[in-house]
Each structure stands twice: as structure tokens, then as C-alpha cells.
Wavefront OBJ file of the C-alpha trace (Angstrom):
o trace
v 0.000 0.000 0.000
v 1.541 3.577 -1.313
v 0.093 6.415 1.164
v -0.903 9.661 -0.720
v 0.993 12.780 -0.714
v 1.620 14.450 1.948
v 0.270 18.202 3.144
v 2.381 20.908 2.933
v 2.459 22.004 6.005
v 3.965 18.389 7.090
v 6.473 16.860 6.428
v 6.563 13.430 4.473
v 7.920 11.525 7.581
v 5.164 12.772 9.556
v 2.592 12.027 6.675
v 4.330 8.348 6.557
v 3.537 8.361 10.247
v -0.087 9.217 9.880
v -0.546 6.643 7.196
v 0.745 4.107 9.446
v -1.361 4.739 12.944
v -4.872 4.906 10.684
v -4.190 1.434 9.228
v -6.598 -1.016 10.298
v -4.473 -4.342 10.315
v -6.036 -7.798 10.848
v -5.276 -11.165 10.792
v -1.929 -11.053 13.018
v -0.614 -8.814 10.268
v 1.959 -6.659 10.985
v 2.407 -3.241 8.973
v 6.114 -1.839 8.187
v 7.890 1.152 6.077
v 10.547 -0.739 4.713
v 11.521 1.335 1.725
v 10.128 4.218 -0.254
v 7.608 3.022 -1.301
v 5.520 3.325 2.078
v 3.480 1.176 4.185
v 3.499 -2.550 3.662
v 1.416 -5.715 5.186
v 3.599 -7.965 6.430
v 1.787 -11.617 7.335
v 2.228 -13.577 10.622
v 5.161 -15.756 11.009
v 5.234 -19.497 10.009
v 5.227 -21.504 13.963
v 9.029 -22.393 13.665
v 9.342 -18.690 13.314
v 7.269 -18.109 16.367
v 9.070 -20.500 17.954
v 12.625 -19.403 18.087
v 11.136 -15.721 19.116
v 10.158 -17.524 22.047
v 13.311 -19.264 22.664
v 15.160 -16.369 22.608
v 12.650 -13.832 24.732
v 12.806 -16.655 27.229
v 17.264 -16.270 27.598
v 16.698 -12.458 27.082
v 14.020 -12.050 30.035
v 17.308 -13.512 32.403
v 19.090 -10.787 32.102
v 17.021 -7.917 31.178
v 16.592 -5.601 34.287
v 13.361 -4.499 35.381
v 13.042 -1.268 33.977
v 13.807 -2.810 30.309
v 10.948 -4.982 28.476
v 11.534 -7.912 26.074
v 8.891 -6.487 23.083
v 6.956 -8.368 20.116
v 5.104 -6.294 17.855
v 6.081 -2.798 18.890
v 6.974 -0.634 16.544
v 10.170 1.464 15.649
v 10.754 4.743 13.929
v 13.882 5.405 12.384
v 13.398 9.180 11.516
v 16.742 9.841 10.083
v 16.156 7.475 7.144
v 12.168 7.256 6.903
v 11.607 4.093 7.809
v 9.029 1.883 10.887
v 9.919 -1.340 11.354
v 8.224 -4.371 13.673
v 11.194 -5.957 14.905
v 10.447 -9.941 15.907
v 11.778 -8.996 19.162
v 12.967 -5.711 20.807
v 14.727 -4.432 24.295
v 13.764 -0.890 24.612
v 13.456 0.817 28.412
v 9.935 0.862 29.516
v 9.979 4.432 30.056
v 10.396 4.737 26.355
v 7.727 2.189 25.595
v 5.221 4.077 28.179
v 6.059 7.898 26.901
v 3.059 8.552 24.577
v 4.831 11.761 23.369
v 7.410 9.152 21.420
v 5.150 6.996 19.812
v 6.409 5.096 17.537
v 9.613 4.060 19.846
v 12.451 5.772 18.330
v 14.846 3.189 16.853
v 18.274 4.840 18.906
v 16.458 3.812 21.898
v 16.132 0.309 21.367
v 19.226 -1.633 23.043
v 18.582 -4.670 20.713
v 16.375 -5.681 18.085
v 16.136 -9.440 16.925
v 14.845 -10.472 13.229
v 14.006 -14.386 12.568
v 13.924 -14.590 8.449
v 11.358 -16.419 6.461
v 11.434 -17.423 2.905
v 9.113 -13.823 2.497
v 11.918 -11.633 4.465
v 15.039 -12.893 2.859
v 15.600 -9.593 1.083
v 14.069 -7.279 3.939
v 16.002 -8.612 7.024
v 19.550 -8.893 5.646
v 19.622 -5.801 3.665
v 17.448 -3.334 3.993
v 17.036 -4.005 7.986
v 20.191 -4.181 8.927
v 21.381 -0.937 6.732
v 18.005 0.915 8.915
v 19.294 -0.534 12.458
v 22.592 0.560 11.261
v 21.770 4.296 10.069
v 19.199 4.115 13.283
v 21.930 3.234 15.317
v 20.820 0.193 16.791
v 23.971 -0.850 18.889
v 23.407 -4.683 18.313
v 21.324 -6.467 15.710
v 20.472 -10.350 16.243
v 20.067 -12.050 12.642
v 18.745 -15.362 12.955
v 18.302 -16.915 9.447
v 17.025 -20.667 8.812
v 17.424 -19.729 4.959
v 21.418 -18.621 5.033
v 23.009 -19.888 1.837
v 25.733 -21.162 3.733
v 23.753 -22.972 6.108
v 21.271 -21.820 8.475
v 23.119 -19.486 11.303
v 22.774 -16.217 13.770
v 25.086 -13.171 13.125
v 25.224 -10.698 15.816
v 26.247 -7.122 14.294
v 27.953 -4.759 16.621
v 29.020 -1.508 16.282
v 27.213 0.698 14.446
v 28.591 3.966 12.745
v 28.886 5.681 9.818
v 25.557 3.965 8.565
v 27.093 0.157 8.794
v 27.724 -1.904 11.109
v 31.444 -2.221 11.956
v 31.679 -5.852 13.464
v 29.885 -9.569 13.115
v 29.953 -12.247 14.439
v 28.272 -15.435 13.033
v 27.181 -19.101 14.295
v 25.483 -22.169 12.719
v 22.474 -23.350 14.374
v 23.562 -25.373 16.845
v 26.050 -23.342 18.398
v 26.068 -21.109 21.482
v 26.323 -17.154 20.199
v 27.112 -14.618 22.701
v 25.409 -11.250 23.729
v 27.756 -8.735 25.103
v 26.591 -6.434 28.079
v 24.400 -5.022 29.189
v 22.983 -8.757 28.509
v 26.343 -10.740 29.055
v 24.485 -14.147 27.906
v 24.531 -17.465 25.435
v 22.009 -18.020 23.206
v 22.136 -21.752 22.387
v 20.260 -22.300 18.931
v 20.418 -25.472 19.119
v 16.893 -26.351 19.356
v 16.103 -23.616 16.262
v 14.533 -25.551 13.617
v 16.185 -25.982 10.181
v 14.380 -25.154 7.107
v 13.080 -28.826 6.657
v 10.826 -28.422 9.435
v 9.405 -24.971 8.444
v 6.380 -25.381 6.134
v 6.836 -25.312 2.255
l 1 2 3 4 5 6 7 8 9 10 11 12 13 14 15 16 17 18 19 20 21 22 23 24 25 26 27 28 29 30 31 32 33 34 35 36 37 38 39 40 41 42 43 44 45 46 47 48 49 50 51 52 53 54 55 56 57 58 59 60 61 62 63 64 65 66 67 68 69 70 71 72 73 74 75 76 77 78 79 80 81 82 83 84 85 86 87 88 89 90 91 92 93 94 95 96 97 98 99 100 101 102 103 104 105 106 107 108 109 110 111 112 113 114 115 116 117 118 119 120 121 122 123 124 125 126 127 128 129 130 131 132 133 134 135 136 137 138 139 140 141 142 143 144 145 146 147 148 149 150 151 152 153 154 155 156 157 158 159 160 161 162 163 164 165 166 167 168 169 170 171 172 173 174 175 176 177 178 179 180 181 182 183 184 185 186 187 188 189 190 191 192 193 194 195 196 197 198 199 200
């Protein structure tokens, strides 16, 4: 879905914004600005999908203190580069999350975001997701993908600047990958299903 153009007395971000909060989404459906060309309907996630969001909510809520929430389905602005994402999971402070005067949560607030590909993300969560979290910044970005060429792995990015990320780190499912702090924690993935158990 394209939104119309925008007023003149606002700006197109702000229009983009509009757009978004009026949609009436249904189904589980989850609505994104992934690129220019506005608002998109993104459909729920396959249950193997699902499941490793739960897997790792469950290692994040161990560490997370209690003024930080473990969020699915909130949404993110990223101002600087016109773009709302619905991460699969996100660690942003509640005060953030409960400050109606910042809705959407702004994207350089979030201490994590986590994206689980599907066969209908491919292109979304390894490219034009991880150059947003980068421009956002997002100082770590948790890239779980079943459908990796090379076999199905995680790659945690680090260090954000200059609109990339500046360091990765990558594991095949079945290995432990590590969180640095403020989490300071293993993710084991070795219970993530592989693509043969996701449905065709």
C-alpha cells in the first residue's frame, strides 16, 4: 500500500507516520515502512518462526533488568532514514515504551532488536534491515536466518557507525552465540529448527 501525498504544512515523515497509525491491520498482520515506497502488510510468522522468538525472549528475560521490556510487535521509527519497522523482538526501556509523546519508539532507543527470516523476508532482514538498524543506530542487531546460503546461522552485528555496522559475528544453528553487556548471555540455537521443518 503507497500512502498519498503528503500536506504541505507536514512533512513526508510525519505524513508516513499518519498513514501508518490509521491502518486497520487484521489477521496477526503486521504493517512496516521498509523502503520508499511506504506502508506494507507484512503476514504472521510461520510456527518455527514463532518458535525461536520464544526461545530467545525466554534467555533475554534472564538478564534484562526491570526497567527494560523484552517487546513483540512494537513498533520502531527510524526518523533519520524514513523508515518503521516491527522488529520480531525488541529491548527498549519501559519508560520509552510508556512515553506517549514518542510513539512510535524511536529506533536509537532500542538496546537490541532481533529479526528471525522467512522465505518472504530474505531480502528485507539482511539488507534493507540491517542498513536501517545501522543508520538508526541500533547498537546490536540479532540475525537469525534458517534460509542462510551457507547454512542456516545467527550473526550478531555490533558496532554501528557511519551507517554500517562495523563488526559480526556469526554461528550455525547449533552453536552457542554470545550477547555482550548489558545482557552478558549465550544463546544456544540449538533447538532452532532448520528449514526442513518450516512449512513449504
Amino acid at each position: 500500500m503507497t500512502e498519498a501525498a503528503p500536506a504541505a504544512e507536514s512533512s513526508r515523515w510525519d505524513h508516513v507516520l499518519r498513514t501508518w497509525r490509521e491502518l486497520d491491520v487484521h489477521d496477526g498482520r503486521r504493517a512496516e515502512i521498509v523502503d520508499d515506497d511506504g506502508v506494507v502488510l507484512v503476514a504472521p510468522p510461520p510456527e518455527p518462526h514463532t518458535y525461536i522468538a520464544a526461545r530467545v525472549n525466554r534467555a533475554l528475560l534472564s538478564t534484562v533488568p526491570d526497567d527494560r521490556g523484552v517487546y513483540q510487535t512494537l513498533g520502531i521509527q527510524l526518523p533519520v532514514v524514513e523508515r518503521l519497522y516491527v522488529p520480531d523482538l525488541v529491548v527498549m526501556p519501559e519508560s520509552v515504551v510508556l512515553d506517549p509523546s514518542v510513539s512510535p519508539c524511536p529506533a536509537d532507543e532500542a538496546e537490541l532488536v532481533v529479526e528471525i527470516v522467512s522465505r518472504s523476508s530474505m531480502d528485507v532482514d539482511r539488507r534493507k534491515k540491517l542498513w536501517g538498524y545501522a543508520h538508526a543506530p541500533v547498537p546490536l542487531y540479532l540475525l537469525i536466518d534458517a534460509w542462510d546460503d551457507m547454512g542456516p546461522s545467527v550473526t550478531l552485528y555490533e558496532q554501528p557507525g557511519n551507517g554500517r555496522y562495523n563488526h559480526a559475528t556469526t554461528v550455525e544453528f547449533g552453536e552457542k552465540i554470545g550477547l555482550p553487556e548489558p545482557f552478558g548471555l549465550e544463546i544456544d540455537t540449538s533447538r532452532f529448527p532448520r528449514p526442513d521443518q518450516w512449512p513449504s
